[in-house]
C-alpha positions as CSV (number, residue, x, y, z in Angstrom):
1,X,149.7,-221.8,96.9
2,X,146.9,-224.1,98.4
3,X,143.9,-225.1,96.0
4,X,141.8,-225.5,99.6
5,X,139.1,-222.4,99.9
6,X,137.0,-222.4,103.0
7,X,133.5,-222.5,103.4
8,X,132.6,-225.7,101.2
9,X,129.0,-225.6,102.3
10,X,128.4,-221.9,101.6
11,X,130.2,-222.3,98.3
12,X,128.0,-225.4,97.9
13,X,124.5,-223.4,98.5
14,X,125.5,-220.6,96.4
15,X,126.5,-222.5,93.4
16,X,123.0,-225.0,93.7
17,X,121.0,-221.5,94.2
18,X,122.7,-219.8,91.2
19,X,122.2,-223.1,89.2
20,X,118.5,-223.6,90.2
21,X,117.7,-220.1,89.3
22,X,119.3,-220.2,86.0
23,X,118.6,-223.9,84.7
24,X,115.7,-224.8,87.0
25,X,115.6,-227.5,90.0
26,X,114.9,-230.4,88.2
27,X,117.4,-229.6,85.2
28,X,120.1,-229.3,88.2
29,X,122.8,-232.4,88.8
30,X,125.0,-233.1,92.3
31,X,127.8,-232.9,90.0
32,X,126.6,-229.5,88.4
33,X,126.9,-227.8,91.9
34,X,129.9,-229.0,92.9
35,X,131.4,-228.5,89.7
36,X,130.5,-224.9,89.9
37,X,131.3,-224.9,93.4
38,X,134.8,-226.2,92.4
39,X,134.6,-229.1,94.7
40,X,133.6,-232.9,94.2
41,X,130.3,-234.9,94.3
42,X,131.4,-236.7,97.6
43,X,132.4,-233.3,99.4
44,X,128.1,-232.4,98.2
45,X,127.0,-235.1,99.8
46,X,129.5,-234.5,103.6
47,X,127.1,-231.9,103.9
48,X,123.7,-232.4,102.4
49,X,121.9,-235.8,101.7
50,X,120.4,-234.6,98.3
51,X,120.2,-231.4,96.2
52,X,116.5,-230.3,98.3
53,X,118.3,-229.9,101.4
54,X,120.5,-227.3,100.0
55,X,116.9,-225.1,100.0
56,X,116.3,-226.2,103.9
57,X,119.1,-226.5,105.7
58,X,118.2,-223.9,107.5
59,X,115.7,-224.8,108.7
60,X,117.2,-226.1,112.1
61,X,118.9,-222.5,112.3
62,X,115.7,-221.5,112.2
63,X,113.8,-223.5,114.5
64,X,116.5,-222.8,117.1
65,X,116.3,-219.4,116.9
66,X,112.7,-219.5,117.5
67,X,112.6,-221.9,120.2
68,X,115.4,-219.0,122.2
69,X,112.8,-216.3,121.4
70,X,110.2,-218.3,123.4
71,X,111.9,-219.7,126.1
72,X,112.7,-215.6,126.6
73,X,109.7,-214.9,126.6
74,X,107.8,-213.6,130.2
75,X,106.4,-216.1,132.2
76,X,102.9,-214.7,132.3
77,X,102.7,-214.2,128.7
78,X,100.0,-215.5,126.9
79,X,100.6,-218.5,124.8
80,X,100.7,-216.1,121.5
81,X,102.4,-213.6,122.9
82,X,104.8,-216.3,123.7
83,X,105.1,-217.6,120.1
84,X,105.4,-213.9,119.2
85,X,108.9,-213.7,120.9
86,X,110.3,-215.7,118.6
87,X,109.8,-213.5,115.9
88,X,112.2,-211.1,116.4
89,X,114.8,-213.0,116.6
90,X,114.1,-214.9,113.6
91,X,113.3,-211.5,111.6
92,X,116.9,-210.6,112.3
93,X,118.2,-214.1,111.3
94,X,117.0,-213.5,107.9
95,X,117.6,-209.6,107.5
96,X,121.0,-210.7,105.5
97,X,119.4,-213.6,103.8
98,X,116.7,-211.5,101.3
99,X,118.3,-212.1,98.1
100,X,118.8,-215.7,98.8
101,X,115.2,-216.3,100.0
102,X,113.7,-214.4,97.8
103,X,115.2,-216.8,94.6
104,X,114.7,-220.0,97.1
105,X,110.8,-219.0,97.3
106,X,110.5,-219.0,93.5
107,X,112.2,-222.1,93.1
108,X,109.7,-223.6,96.2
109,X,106.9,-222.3,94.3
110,X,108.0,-223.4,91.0
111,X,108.2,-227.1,92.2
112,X,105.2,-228.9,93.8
113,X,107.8,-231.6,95.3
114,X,109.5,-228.6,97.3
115,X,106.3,-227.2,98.1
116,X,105.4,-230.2,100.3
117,X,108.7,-230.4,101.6
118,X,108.1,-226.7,102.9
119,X,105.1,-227.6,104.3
120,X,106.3,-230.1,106.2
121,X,109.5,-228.1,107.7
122,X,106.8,-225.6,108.7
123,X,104.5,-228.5,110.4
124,X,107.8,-230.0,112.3
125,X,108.7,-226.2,113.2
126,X,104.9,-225.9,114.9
127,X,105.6,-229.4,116.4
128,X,108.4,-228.1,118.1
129,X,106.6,-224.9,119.1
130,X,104.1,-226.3,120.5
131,X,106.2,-229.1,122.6
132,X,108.0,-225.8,123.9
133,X,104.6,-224.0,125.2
134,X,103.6,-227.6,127.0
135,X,106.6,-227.4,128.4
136,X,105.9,-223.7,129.9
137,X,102.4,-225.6,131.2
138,X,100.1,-224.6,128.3
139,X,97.5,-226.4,127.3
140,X,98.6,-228.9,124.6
141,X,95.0,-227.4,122.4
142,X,96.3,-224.2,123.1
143,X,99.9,-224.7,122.2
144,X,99.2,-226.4,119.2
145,X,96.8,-223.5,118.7
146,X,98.8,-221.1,119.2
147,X,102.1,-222.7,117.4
148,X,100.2,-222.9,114.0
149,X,99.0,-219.5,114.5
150,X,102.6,-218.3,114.7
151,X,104.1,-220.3,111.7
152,X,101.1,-219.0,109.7
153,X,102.2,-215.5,110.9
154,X,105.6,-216.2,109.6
155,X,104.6,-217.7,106.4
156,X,102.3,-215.0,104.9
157,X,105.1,-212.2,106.1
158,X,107.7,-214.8,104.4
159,X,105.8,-214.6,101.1
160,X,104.9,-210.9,100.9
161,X,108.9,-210.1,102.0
162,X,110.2,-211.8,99.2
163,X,107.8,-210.4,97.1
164,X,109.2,-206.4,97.9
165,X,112.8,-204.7,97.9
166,X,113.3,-204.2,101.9
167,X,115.4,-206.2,103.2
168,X,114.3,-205.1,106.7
169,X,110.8,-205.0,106.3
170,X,110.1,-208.8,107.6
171,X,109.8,-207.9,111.3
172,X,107.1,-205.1,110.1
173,X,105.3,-207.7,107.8
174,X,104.8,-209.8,110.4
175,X,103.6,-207.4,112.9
176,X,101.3,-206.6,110.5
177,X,100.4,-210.0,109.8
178,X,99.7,-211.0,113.5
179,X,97.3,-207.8,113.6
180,X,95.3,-209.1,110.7
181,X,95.3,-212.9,112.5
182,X,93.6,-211.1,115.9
183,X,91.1,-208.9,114.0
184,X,90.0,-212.2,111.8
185,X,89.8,-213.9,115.9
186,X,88.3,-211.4,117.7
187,X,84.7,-212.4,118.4
């Protein structure tokens, strides 16, 4: 019988998650999660460069899955409406993933060092919003305008969908949230 089980990375994620939440971040070793993952220190580090990016290696999943909302998006939409189209997609992408962000967000918020590493994730995410809506011939004011706007719009949804039972409700939360962003706008 072979000792080999697949999925080393997801094994990997699980075990850091379940040890962050139980023990705390900063009370978490490399060694502790592989150990619990049953696999070694080195095979950690073939996939992630330190224990943080176990809590944001998605995030070029996500950033992807964005970007192929807006490039989908209609020609003649407006540069928000634009950003818009990638929120679908990306409320999908994280339908299955509630339990597992909803224990990542506390251990974010529980850690200022994570917290600026979130915040610069989001930032780079904007960056490569924005580069997408020049490309479509937006202003680069407006795209940057309009990029922010978006990842704003996904981080108050984010926080308020973690903070309730529905595992489908993110899509809705951040309808909700773009409606509150044009009502604060509208002149």
């Amino acid at each position: 019988m072979s000792r080999w089980k697949p999925d080393a990375q997801g094994r990997l994620m699980s075990a850091a998650i379940e040890l962050f939440d139980e023990q705390g971040y900063e009370a978490t070793t490399v060694a502790e999660i592989a150990e619990r993952a049953g696999l070694t220190k080195r095979t950690f580090f073939r996939y992630f460069s330190d224990k943080r990016e176990v809590l944001f290696s998605g995030s070029h999943e996500l950033q992807r899955v964005w970007l192929e909302g807006v490039a989908a998006a209609p020609t003649d939409a407006t540069p928000l409406a634009v950003v818009a189209a990638g929120l679908d997609p990306v409320a999908e992408m994280f339908t299955e993933r509630h339990d597992f962000a909803r224990i990542r967000a506390g251990i974010i918020d529980a850690n200022p060092e994570l917290q600026e590493r979130e915040l610069i994730k989001l930032q780079n995410l904007a960056g490569a919003i924005k580069a997408a809506l020049v490309e479509r011939g937006v202003s680069p004011n407006a795209a940057i305008l309009a990029a922010q706007a978006g990842v704003t719009v996904f981080h108050v949804a984010f926080a308020h969908w973690v903070e309730q039972d529905d595992p489908t409700a993110f899509r809705r939360l951040m309808d909700e949230s773009l409606e509150e962003l044009r009502s604060v706008t509208a002149a």
